[in-house]
PAMIKE-762348 format. One record per residue: x, y, z of N, C-alpha, C, O in turn. Coordinates in steps of 0.1 Angstrom, whole numbers, plus 5000, padded with zeros to 4 digits. Layout:
BEGIN
XYZXYZXYZXYZ
...
This chain:
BEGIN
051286743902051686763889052986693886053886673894
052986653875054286593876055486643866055186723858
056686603867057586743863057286733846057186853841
056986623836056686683826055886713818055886703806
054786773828053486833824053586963823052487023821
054587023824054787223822054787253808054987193798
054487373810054087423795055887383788055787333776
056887393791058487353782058187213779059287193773
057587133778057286993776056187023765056286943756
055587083765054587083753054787023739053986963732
056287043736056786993722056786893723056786833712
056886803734056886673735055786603727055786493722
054286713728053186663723053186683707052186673700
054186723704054086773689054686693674054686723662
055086573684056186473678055286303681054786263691
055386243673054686123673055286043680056486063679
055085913691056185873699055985753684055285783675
057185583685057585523679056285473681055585473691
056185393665055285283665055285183672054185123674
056285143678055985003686055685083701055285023711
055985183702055185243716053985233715053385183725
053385273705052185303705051385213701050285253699
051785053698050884943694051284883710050284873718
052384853716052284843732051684903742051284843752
051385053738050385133747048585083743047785083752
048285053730046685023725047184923731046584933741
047784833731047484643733047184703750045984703754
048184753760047684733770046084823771045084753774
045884923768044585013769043684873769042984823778
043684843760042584713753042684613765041684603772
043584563765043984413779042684543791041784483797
042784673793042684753805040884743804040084733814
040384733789038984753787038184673794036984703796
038784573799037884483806037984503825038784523834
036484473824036384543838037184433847038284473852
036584283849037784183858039384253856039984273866
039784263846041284253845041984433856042984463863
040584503848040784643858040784643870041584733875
039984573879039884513889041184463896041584483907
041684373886042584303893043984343896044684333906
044084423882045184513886045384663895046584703897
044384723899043684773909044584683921045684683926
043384613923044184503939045684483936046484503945
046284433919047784403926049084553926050284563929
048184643922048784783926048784803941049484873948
047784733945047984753965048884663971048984673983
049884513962050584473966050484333960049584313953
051484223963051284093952050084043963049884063975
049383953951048483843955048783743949049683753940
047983623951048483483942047183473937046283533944
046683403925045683363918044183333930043183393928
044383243941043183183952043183363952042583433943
043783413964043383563967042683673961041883753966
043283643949042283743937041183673934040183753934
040783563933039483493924038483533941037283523943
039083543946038083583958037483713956036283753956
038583763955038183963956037483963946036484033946
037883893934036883943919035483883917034583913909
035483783926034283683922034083603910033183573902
035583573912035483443896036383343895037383363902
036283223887036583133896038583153891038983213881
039183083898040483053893041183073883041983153881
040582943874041282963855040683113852041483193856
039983143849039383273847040683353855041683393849
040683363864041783473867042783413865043583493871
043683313861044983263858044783293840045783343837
044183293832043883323820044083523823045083593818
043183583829043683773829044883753829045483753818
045583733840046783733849047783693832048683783829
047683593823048483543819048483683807049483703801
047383753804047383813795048183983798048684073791
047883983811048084153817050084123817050884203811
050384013823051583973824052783943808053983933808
051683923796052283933781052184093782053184153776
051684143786051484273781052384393786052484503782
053084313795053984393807053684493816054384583820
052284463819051684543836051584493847051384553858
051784363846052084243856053484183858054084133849
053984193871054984063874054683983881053683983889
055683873877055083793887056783713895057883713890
056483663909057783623916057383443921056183403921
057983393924057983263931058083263941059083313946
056683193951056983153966056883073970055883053976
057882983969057382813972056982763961057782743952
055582743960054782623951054282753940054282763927
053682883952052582953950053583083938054783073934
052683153935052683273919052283353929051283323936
053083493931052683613936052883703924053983703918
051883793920051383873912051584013917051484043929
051884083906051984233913052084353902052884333893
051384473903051484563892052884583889053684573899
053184593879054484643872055484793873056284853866
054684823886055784953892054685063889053585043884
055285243892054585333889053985353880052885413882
054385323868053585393856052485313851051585323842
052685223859051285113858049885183868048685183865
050685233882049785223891049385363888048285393893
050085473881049485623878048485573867047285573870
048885533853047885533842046285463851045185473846
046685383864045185293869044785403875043685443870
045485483886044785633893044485733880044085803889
044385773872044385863862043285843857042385933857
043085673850041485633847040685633856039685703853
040785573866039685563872039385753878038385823877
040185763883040085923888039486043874039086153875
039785973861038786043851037585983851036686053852
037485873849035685813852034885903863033785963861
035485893872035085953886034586113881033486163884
035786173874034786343870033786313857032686373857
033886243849032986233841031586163851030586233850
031486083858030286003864029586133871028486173868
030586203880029986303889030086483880029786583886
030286463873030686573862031286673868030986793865
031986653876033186753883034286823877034786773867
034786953880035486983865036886903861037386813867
037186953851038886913852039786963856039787083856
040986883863042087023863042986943856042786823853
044587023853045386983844046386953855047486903852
């Protein structure tokens, strides 16, 4: 659980967060809708890869993953660092890599219809 999920936090839910939160939160959800890009940021939550490494793991060719990569990285769920020649790619820290465990770990009770917990 994490500390501000207690019932004293509640009011937090009672208050609208700012509009530009919440058009940065849909734009990424949306960038998330797509299954390759879900994918990809999956693998770079396990650590940086460069564009060759990923078009492997996804099954698609290169531009195709240098086009996700360019869009997850506007969106700010991606960084990226220089090595050499090469683009090392990498989820954008915790709150990237919880909202990816959260979805998919809710897919997972809806698929298997397992209950919920809070």
């Amino acid at each position: 659980m994490y500390a501000h999920d207690n019932g004293a936090s509640a009011q937090r839910w009672q208050q609208l967060p700012p509009a530009e939160q919440v058009t940065a939160a849909a734009d990424a959800f949306r960038l998330l809708a797509d299954p390759t890009r879900l994918r990809m940021l999956w693998l770079l939550c396990g650590g940086e890869q460069d564009v060759t490494t990923l078009a492997a793991h996804v099954g698609i060719a290169r531009p195709a993953v240098s086009q996700h990569l360019a869009k997850l990285r506007l969106s700010g769920l991606v960084t990226t660092r220089r090595d050499g020649r090469r683009a090392l790619y990498s989820a954008r820290g915790g709150h990237v890599r919880r909202l990816l465990t959260e979805a998919v770990d809710a897919a997972e009770h809806h698929l298997t219809q397992a209950p919920d917990h809070d």
